[in-house]
C-alpha positions as semicolon CSV with decimal commas, in nm:
position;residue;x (nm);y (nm);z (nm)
1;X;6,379;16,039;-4,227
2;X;6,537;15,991;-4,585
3;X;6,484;15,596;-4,509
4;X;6,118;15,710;-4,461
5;X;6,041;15,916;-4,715
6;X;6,196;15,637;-4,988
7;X;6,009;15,341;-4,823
8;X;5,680;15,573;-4,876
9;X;5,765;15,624;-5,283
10;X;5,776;15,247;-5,311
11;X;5,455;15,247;-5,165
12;X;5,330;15,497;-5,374
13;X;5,486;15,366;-5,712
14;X;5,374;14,987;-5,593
15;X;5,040;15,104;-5,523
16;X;4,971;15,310;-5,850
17;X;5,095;14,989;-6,050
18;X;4,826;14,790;-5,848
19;X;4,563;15,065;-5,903
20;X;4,689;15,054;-6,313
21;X;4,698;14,664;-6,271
22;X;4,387;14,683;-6,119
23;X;4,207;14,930;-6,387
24;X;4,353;14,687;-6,668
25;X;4,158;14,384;-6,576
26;X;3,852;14,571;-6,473
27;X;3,879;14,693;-6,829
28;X;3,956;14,345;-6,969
29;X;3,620;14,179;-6,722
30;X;3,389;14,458;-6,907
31;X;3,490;14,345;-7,229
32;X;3,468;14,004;-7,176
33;X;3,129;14,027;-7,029
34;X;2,991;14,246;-7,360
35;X;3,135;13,975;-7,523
36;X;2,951;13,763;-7,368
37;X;2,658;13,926;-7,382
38;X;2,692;13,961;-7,756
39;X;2,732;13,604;-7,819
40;X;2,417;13,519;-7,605
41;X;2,214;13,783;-7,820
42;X;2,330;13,657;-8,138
43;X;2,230;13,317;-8,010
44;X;1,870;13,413;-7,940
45;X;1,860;13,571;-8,283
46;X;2,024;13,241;-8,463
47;X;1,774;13,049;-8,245
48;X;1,466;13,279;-8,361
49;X;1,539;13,311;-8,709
50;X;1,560;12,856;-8,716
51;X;1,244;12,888;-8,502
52;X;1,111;13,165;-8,842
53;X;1,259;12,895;-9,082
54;X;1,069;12,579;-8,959
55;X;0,748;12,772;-8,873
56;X;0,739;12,870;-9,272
57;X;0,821;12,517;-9,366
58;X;0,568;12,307;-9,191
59;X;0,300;12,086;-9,353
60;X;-0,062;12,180;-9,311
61;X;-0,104;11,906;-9,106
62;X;0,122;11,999;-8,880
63;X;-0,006;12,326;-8,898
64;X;-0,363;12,162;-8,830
65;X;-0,229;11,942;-8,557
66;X;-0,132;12,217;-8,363
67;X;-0,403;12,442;-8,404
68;X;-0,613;12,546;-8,070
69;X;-0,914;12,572;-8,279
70;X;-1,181;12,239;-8,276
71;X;-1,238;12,132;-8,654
72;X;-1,486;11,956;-8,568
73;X;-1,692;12,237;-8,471
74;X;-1,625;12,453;-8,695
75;X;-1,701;12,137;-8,940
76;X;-2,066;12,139;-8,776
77;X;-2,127;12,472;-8,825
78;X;-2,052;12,475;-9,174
């Protein structure tokens, strides 16, 4: 029964370092994936603040060029 009893403590001691092991790199996936996260949202923000940066810097043509509105009839009116 002695035999027993010490094969079940190995169990028990391999088990809690799996659990540990286990909690470690759960621990380690969270991070990496707020990491990631963090990176993606300071892309958006780098992408947004270029997108800020060349609407302020355009030409009134281009500005005009891309306008929805029709000049021309507005030009008519006038």
């Amino acid at each position: 029964m002695s035999k027993k009893r010490k094969q079940e403590a190995e169990l028990t001691l391999k088990h809690s370092i799996n659990a540990d092991l286990f909690e470690q790199l759960k621990h380690k996936k969270q991070e990496l994936e707020n990491e990631e996260a963090d990176k993606k949202a300071e892309e958006r923000r780098l992408k947004a603040e270029e997108q800020k940066r060349r609407e302020k810097n355009k030409s009134f043509e281009e500005l005009l060029n891309e306008s929805s509105m029709n000049w021309k009839e507005f030009k008519d009116r006038g």
